[in-house]
Phi, psi and omega in degrees: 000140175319151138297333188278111193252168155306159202265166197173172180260138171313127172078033210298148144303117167268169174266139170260279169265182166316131161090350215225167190223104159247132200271115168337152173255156201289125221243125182314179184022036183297325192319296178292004184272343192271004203288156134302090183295156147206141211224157217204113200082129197291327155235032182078026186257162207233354184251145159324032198225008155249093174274018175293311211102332186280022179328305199283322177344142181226109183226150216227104187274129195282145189302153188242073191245105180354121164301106195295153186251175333326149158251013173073154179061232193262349183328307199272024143279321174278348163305303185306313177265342134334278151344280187310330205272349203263302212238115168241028165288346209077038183243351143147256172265318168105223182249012171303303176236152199258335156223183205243177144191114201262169199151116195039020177124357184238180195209143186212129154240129166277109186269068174024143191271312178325322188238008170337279214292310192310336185274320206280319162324312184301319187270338133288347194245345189288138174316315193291358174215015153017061161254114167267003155241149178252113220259341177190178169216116172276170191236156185202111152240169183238052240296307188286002189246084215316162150046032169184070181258346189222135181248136202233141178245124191225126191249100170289163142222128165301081184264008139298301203254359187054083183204157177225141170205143211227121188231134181246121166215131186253149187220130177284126194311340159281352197208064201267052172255150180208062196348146174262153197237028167278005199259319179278309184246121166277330159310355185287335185287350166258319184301353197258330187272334169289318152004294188273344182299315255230288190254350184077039181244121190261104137278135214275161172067013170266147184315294198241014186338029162281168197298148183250308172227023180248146146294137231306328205258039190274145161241145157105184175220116189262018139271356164272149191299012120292355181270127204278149173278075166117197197037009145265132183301112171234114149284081192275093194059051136101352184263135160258141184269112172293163178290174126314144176288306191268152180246143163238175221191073153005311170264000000 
């Protein structure tokens, strides 16, 4: 998943029904979603131990913030009848989603962790927005995004309408429950336990939450980015993998 979101203002105005605007509600550490990141090296390592080439490299990462409407293409219709199906007063998503984010051709709603299933029920089952698959769920962490580090990504598809949407919801490391959406997508139970394998993001309620491709006695979760890289001895099916000489390093 990108790091680079689209650009926008803190509280961007969204759509609730035709014609009508409603302002998002404000998102913890937004203050620090407005910082300018910059990052030094394709992977951040500051040691011989980025042999890419790309030591030098300097890259500047766009605030990461609501999109403005228009969002162009079928976006502000599938916002619009969100809305109505969420809120049906007319005030818009209520506190379900906390922002929007239209970006290179794609549409992200950042979703309240609190209101997944009721939002991912809505996005399958109302005619006007029929996504009956969830084709996967990616893991994200963000070591730097105080009280929202770890993230789960669930990539819809409409194959009524031919249409795609990508739903985000972040959970904080201290508190990494994220309700489960296999009782809606069922397709989800291997991709959410591969989740939990990978980054440690627990989802409640899921049947079988186990490990999928580490072994069952594994510590620890190894794609996240505290997690080190390389100078540990792993025995693995009766083989041992010696450590790596050089170690790289996130930081």
């Amino acid at each position: 998943m990108s790091e680079t979101t689209g650009p926008g203002t803190p509280g961007q105005e969204a759509g609730a029904g035709a014609g009508e605007n409603v302002n998002l509600p404000a998102r913890a550490g937004q203050d620090r979603l407005a910082e300018q990141v910059v990052r030094h090296g394709m992977f951040g390592a500051k040691t011989s131990g980025d042999t890419s080439g790309y030591g030098r490299l300097l890259v500047r990462l766009a605030p990461e913030l609501s999109s403005p409407r228009p969002y162009g293409s079928y976006f502000d219709e599938l916002t619009d009848e969100l809305a109505r199906v969420l809120q049906a007063d007319g005030t818009g998503f209520g506190d379900a989603i906390e922002r929007v984010v239209a970006d290179r051709g794609e549409l992200t709603l950042h979703v309240r962790r609190e209101r997944l299933p009721e939002v991912a029920v809505k996005l399958r089952d109302d005619p006007a927005l029929r996504f009956e698959l969830c084709s996967g769920v990616s893991g994200v962490h963000y070591p730097k995004q105080a009280g929202g580090e770890l993230h789960a990504v669930y990539h819809l598809v409409s194959v009524t309408r031919n249409r795609r949407l990508r739903l985000e919801v972040a959970a904080p490391d201290a508190d990494p429950h994220i309700p489960t959406v296999v009782g809606v997508y069922p397709t989800c139970d291997w991709h959410e336990r591969e989740t939990w394998d990978f980054f440690g993001v627990i989802f409640d309620g899921h049947p079988a939450l186990t490990r999928i491709e580490m072994p069952d006695d594994w510590k620890g979760h190894p794609q996240r980015k505290d997690y080190p890289l390389g100078g540990i001895p792993v025995e693995y099916r009766g083989a041992t993998v010696p450590p790596p000489e050089e170690r790289r390093s996130y930081e």
